[in-house]
N, CA, C and O atoms as a GROMACS GRO file, in nm:
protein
  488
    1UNK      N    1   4.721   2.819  -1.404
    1UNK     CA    2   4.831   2.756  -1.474
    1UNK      C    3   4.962   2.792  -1.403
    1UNK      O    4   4.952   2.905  -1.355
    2UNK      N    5   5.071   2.741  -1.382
    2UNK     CA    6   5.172   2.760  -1.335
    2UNK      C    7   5.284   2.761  -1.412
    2UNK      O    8   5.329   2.659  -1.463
    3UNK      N    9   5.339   2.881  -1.425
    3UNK     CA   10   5.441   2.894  -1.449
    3UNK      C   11   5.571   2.891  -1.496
    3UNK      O   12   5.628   2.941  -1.593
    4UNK      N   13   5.615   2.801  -1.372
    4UNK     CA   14   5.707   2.762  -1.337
    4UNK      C   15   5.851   2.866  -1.336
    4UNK      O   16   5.968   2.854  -1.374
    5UNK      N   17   5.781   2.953  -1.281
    5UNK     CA   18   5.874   3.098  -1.247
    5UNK      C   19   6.006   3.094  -1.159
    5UNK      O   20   6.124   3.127  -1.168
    6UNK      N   21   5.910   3.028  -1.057
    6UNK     CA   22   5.962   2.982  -0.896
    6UNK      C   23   6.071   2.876  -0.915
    6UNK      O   24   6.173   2.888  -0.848
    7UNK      N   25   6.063   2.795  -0.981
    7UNK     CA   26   6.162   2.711  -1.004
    7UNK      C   27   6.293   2.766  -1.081
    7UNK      O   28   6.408   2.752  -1.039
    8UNK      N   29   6.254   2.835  -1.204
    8UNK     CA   30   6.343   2.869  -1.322
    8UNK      C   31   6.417   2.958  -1.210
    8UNK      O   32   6.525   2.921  -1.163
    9UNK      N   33   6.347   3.087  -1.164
    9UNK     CA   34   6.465   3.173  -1.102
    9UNK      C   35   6.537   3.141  -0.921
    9UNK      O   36   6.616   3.195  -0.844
   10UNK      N   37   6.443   3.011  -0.926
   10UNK     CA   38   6.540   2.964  -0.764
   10UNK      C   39   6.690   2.927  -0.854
   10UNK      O   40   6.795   2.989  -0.835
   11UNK      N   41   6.678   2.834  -0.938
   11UNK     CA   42   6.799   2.798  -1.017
   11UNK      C   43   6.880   2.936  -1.005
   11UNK      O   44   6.970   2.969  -0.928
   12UNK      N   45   6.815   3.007  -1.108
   12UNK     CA   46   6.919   3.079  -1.155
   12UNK      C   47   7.005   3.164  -1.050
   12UNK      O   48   7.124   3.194  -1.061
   13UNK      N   49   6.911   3.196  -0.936
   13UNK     CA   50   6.967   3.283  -0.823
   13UNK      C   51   7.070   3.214  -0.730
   13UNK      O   52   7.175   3.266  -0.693
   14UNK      N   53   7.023   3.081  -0.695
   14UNK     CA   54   7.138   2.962  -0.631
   14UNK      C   55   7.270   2.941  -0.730
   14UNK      O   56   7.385   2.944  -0.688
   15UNK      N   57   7.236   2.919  -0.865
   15UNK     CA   58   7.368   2.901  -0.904
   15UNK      C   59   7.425   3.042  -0.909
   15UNK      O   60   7.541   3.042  -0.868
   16UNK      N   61   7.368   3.194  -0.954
   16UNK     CA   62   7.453   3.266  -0.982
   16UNK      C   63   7.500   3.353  -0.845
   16UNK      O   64   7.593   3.432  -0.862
   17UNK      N   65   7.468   3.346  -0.772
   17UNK     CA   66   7.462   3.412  -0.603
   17UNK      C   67   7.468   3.330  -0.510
   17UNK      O   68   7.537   3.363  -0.414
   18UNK      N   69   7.409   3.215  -0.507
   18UNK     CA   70   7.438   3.114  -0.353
   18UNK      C   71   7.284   3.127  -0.312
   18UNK      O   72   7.197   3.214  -0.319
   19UNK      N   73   7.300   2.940  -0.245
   19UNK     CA   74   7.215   2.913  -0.211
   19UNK      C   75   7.103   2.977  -0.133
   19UNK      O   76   6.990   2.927  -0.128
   20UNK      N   77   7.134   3.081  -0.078
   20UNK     CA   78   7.054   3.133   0.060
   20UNK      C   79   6.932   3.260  -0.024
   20UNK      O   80   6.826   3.308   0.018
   21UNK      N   81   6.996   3.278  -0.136
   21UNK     CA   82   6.889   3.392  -0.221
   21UNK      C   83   6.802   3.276  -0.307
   21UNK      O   84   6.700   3.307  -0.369
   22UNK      N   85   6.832   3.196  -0.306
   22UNK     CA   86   6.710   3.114  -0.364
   22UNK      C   87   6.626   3.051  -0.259
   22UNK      O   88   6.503   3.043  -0.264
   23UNK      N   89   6.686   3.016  -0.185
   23UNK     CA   90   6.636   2.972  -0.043
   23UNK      C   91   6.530   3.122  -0.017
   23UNK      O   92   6.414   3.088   0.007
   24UNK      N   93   6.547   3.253  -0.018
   24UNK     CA   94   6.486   3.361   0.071
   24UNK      C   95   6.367   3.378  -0.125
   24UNK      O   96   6.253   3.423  -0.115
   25UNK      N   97   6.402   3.350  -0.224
   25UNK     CA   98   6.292   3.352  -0.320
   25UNK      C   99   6.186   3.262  -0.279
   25UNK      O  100   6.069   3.286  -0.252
   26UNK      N  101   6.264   3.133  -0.279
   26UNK     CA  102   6.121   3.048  -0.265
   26UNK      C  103   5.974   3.075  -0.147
   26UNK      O  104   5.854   3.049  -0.150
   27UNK      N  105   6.073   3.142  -0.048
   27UNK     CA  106   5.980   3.198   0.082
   27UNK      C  107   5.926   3.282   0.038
   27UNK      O  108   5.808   3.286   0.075
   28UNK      N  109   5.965   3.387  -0.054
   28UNK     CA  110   5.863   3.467  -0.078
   28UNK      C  111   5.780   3.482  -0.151
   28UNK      O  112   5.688   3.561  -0.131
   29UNK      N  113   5.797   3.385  -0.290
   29UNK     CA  114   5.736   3.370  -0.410
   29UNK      C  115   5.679   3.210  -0.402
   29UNK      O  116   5.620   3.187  -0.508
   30UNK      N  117   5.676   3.129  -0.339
   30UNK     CA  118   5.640   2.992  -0.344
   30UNK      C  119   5.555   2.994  -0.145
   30UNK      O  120   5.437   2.977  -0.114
   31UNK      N  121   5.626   3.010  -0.092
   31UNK     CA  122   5.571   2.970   0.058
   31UNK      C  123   5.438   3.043   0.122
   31UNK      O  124   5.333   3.001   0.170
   32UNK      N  125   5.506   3.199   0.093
   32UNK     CA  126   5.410   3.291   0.175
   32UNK      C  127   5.320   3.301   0.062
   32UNK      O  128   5.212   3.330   0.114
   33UNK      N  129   5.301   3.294  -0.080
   33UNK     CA  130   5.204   3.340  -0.166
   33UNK      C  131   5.088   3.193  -0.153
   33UNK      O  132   4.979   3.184  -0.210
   34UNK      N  133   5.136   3.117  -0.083
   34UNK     CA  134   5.072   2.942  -0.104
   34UNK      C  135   4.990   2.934   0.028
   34UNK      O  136   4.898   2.852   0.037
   35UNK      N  137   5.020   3.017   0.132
   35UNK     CA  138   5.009   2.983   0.267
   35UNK      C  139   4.858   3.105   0.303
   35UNK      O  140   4.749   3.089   0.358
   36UNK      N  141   4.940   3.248   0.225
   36UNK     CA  142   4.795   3.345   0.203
   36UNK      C  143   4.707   3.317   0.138
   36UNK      O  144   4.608   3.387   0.156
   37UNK      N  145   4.697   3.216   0.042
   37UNK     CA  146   4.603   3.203  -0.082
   37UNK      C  147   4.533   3.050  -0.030
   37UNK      O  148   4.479   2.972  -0.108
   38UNK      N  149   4.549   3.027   0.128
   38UNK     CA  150   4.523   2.915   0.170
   38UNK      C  151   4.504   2.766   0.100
   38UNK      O  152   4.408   2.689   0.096
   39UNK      N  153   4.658   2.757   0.038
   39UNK     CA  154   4.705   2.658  -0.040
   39UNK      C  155   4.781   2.568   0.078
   39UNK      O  156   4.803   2.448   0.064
   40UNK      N  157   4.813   2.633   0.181
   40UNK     CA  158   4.910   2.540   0.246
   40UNK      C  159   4.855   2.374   0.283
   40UNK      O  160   4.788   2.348   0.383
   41UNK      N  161   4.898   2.272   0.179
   41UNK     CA  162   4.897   2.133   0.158
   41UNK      C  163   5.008   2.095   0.124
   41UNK      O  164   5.093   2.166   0.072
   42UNK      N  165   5.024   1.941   0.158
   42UNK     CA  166   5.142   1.838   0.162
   42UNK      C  167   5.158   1.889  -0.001
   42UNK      O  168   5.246   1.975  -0.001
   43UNK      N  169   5.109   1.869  -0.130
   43UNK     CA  170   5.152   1.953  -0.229
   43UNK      C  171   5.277   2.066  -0.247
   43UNK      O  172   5.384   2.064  -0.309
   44UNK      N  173   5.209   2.167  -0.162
   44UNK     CA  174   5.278   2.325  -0.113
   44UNK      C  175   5.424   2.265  -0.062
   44UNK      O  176   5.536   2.274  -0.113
   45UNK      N  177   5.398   2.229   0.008
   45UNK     CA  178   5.531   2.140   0.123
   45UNK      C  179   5.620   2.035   0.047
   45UNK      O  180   5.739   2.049   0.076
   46UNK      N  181   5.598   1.944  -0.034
   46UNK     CA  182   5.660   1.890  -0.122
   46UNK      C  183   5.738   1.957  -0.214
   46UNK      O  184   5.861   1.966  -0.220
   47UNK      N  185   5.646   2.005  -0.289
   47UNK     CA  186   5.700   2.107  -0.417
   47UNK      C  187   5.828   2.234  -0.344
   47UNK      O  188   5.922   2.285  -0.405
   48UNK      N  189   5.795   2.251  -0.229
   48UNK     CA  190   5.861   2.349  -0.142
   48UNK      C  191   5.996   2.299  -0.141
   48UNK      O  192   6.078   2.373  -0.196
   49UNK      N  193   6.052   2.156  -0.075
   49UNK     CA  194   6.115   2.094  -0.043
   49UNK      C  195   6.216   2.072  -0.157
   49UNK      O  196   6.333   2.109  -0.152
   50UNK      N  197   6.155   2.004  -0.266
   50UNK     CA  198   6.222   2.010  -0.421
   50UNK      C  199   6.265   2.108  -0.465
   50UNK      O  200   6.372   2.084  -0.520
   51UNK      N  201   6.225   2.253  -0.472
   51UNK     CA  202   6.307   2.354  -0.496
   51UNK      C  203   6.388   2.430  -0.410
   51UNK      O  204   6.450   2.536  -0.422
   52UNK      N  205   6.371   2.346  -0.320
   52UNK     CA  206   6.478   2.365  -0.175
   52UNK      C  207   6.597   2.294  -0.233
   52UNK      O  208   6.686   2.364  -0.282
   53UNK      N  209   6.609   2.162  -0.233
   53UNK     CA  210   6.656   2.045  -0.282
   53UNK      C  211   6.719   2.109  -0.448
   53UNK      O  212   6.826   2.168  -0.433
   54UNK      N  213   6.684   2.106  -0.555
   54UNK     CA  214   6.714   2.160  -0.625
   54UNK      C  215   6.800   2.278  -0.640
   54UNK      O  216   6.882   2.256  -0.729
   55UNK      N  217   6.813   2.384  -0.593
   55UNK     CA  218   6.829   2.525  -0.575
   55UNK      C  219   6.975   2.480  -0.483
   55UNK      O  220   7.076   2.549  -0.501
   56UNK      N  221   6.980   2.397  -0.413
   56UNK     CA  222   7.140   2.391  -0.286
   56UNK      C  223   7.233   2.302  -0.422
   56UNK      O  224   7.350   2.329  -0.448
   57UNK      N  225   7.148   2.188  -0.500
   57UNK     CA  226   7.219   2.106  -0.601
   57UNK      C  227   7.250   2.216  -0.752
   57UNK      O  228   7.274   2.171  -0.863
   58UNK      N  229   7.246   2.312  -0.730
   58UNK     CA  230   7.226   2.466  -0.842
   58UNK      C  231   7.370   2.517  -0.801
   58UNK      O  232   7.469   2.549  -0.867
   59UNK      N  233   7.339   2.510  -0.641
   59UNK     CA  234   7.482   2.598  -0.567
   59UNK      C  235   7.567   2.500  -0.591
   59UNK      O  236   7.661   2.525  -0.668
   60UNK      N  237   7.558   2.390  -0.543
   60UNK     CA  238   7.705   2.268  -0.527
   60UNK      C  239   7.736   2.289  -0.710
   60UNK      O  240   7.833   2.362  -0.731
   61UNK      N  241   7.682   2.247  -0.810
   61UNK     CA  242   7.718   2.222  -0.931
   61UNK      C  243   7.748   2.315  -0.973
   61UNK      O  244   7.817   2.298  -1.073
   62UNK      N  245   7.723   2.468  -0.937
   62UNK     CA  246   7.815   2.573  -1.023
   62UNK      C  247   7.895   2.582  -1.152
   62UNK      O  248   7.890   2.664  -1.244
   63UNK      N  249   7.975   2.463  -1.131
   63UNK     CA  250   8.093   2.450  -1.194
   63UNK      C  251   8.040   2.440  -1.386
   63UNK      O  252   8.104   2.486  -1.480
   64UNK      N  253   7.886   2.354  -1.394
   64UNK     CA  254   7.860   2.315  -1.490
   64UNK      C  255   7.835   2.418  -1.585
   64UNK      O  256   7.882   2.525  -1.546
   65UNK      N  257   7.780   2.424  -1.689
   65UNK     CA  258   7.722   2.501  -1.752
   65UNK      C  259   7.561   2.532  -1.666
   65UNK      O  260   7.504   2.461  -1.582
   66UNK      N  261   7.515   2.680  -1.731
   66UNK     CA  262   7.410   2.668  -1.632
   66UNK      C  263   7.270   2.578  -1.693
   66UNK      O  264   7.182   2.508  -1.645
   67UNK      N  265   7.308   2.623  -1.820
   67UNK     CA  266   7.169   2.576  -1.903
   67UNK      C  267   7.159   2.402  -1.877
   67UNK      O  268   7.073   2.334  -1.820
   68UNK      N  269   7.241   2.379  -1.921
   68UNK     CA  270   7.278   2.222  -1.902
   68UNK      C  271   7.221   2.169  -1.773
   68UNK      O  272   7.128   2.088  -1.771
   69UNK      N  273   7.276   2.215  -1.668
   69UNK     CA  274   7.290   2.200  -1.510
   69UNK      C  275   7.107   2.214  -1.514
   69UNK      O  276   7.046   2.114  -1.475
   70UNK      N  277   7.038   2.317  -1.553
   70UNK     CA  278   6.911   2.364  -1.486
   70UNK      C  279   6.822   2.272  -1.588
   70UNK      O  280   6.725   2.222  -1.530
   71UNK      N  281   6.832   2.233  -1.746
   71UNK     CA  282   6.762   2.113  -1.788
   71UNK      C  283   6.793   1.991  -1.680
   71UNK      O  284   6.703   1.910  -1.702
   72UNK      N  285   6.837   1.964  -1.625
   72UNK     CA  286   6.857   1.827  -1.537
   72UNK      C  287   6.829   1.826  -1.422
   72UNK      O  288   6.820   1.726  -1.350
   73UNK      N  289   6.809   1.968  -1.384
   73UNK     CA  290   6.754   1.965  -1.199
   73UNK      C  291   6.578   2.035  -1.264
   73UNK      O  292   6.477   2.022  -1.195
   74UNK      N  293   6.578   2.070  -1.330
   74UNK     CA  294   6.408   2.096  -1.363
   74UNK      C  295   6.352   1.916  -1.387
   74UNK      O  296   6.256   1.873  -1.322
   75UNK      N  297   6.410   1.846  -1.466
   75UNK     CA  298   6.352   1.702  -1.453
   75UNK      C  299   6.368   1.630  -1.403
   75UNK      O  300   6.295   1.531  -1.407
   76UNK      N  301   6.496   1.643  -1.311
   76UNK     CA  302   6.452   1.563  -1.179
   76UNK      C  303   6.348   1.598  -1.065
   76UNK      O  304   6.273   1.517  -1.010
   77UNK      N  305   6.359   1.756  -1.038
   77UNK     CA  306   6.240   1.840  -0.994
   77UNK      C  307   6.100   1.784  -1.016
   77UNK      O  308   6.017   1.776  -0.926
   78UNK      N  309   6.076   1.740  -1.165
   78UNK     CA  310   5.932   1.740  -1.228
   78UNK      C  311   5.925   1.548  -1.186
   78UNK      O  312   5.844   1.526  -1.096
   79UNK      N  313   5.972   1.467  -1.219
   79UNK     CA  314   5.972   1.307  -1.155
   79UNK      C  315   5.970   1.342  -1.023
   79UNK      O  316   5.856   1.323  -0.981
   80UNK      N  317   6.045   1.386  -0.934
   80UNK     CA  318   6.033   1.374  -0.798
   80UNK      C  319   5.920   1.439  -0.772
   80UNK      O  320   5.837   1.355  -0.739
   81UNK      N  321   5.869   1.560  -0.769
   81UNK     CA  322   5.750   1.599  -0.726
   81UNK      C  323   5.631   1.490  -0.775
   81UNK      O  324   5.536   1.465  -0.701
   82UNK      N  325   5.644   1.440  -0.879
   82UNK     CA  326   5.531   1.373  -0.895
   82UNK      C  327   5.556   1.239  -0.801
   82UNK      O  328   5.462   1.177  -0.753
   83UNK      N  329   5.663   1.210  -0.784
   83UNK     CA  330   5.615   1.054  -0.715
   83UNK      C  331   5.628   1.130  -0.574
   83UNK      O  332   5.539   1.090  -0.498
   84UNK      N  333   5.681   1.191  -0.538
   84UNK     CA  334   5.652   1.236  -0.372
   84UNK      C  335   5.440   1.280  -0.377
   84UNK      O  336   5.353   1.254  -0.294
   85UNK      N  337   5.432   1.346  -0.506
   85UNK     CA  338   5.268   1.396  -0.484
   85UNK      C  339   5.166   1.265  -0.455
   85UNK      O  340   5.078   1.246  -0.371
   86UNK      N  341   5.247   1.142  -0.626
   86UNK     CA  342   5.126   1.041  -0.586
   86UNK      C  343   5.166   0.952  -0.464
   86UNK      O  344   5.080   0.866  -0.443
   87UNK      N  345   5.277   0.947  -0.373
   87UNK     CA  346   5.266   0.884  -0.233
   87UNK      C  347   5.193   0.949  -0.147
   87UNK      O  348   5.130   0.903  -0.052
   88UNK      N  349   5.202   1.058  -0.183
   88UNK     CA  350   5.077   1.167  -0.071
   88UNK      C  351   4.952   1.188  -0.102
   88UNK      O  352   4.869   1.251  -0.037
   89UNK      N  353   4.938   1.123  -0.221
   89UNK     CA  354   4.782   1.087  -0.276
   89UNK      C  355   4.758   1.244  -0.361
   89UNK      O  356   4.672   1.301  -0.294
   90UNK      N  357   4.785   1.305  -0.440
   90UNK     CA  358   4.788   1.397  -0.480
   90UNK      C  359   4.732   1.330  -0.619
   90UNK      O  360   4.790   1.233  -0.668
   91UNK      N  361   4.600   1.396  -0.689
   91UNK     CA  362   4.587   1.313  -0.812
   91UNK      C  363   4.638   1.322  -0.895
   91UNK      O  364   4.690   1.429  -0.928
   92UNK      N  365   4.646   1.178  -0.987
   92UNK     CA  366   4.791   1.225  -1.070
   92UNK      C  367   4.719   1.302  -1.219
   92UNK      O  368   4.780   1.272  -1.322
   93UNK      N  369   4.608   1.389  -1.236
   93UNK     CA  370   4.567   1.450  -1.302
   93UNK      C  371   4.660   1.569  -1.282
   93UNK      O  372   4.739   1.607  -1.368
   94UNK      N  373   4.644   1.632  -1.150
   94UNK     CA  374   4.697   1.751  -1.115
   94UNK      C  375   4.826   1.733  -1.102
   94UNK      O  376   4.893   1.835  -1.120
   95UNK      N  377   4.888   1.630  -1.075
   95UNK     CA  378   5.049   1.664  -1.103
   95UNK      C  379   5.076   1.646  -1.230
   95UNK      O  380   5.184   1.698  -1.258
   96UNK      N  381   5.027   1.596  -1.315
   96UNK     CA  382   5.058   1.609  -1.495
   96UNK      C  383   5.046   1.713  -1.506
   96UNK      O  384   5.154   1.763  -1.539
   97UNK      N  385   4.933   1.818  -1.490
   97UNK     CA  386   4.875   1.948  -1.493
   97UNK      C  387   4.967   2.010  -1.459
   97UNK      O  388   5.022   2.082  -1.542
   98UNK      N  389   5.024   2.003  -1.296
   98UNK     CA  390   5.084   2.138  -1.246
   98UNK      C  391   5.257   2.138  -1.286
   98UNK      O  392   5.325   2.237  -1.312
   99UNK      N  393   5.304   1.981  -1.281
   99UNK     CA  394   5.421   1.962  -1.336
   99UNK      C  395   5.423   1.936  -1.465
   99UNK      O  396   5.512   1.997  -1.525
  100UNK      N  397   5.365   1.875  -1.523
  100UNK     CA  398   5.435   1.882  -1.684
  100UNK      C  399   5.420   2.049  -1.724
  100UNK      O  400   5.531   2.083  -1.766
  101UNK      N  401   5.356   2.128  -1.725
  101UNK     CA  402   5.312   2.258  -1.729
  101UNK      C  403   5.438   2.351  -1.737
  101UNK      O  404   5.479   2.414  -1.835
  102UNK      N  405   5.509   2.343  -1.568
  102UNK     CA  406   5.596   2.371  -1.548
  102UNK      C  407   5.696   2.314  -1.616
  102UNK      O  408   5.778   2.402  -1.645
  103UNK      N  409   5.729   2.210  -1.656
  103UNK     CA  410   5.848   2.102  -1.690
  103UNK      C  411   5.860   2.205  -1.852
  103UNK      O  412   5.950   2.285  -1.878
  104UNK      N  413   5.761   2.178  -1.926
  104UNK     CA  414   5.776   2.232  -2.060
  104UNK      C  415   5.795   2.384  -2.056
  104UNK      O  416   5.880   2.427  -2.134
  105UNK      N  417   5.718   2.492  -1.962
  105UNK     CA  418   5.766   2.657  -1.972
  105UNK      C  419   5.923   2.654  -1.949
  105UNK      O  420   6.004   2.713  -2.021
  106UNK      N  421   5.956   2.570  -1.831
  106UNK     CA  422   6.067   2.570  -1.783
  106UNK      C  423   6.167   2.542  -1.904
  106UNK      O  424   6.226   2.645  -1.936
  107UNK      N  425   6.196   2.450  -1.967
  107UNK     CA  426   6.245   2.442  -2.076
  107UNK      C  427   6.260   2.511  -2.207
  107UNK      O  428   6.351   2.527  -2.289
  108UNK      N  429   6.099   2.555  -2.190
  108UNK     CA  430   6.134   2.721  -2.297
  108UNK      C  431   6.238   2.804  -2.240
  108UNK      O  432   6.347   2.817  -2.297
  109UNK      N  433   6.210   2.861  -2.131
  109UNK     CA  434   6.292   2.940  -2.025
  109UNK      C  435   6.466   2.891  -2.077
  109UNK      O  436   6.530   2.948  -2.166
  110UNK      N  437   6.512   2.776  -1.997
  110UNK     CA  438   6.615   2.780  -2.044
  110UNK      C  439   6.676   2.782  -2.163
  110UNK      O  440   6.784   2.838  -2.177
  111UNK      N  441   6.613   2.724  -2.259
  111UNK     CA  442   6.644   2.766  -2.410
  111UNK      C  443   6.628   2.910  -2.471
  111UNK      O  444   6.699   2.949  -2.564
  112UNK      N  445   6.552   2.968  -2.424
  112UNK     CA  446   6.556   3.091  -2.477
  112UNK      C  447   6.611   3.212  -2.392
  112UNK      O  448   6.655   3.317  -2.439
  113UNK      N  449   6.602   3.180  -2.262
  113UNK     CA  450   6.629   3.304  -2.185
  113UNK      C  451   6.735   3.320  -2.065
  113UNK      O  452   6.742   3.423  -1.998
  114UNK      N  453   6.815   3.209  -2.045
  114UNK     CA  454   6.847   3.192  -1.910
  114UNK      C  455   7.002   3.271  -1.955
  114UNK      O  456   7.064   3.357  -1.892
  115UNK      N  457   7.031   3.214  -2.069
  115UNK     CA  458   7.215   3.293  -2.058
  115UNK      C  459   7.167   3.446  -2.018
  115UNK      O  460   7.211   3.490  -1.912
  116UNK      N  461   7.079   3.530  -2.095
  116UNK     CA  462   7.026   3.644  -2.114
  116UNK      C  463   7.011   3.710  -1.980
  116UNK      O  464   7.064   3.818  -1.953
  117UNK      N  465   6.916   3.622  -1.874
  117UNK     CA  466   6.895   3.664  -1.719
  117UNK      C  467   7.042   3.637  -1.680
  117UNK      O  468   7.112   3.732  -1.646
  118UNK      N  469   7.101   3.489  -1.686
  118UNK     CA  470   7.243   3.514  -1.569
  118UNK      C  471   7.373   3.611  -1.635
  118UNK      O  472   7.483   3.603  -1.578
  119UNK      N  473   7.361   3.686  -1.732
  119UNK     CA  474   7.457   3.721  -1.773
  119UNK      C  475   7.391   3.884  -1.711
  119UNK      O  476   7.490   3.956  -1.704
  120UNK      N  477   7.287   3.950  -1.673
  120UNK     CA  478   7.225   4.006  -1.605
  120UNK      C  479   7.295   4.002  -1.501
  120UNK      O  480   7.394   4.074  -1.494
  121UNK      N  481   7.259   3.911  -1.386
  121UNK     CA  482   7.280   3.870  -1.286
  121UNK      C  483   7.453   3.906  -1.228
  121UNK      O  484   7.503   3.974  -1.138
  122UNK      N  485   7.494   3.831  -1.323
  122UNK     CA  486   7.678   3.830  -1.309
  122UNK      C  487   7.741   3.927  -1.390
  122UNK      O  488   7.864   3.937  -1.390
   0.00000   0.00000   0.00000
């Protein structure tokens, strides 16, 4: 089951620190854990890309609220991975599975916990 760890704290680390610590999370918690566990697929690489993508649009928007800001880049996150998965033929069993999964923890996350971590953070 996933998570959606990797996503929640790329956000939070890009908006509250800058892009380049979410950028150096995802490598270590999304890339190298996907690549040892011989996951590395167009999947891995997609999903990679989106919280790449996501996480720099975390840094530029700053300005917003965070909770606000991270409900709207988690669901664009969760639509885009899925239509980048089913152009890459990814079944769309497993992207309901691996993204809606994520889409809904993620949303607990920010409702319940995110002021709590970035007020941590900052």
């Amino acid at each position: 089951m996933h998570l959606g760890l990797v996503s929640h704290f790329n956000l939070l680390f890009s908006y509250a620190l800058g892009w380049k610590y979410g950028l150096v999370l995802i490598i270590l918690s999304h890339i190298i854990p996907e690549v040892l566990s011989g996951h590395f697929d167009m999947e891995m690489i997609i999903t990679a890309g989106v919280y790449m993508c996501i996480g720099y649009l975390a840094t530029v928007f700053h300005m917003f609220p965070f909770v606000v800001l991270g409900v709207i880049l988690i669901i664009i996150a969760a639509i885009l991975s899925c239509f980048l998965g089913l152009l890459f033929g990814t079944p769309p069993v497993e992207l309901a599975t691996e993204h809606g999964t994520e889409l809904v923890l993620n949303l607990f996350y920010f409702k319940y916990g995110s002021e709590f971590l970035l007020s941590l953070i900052l």
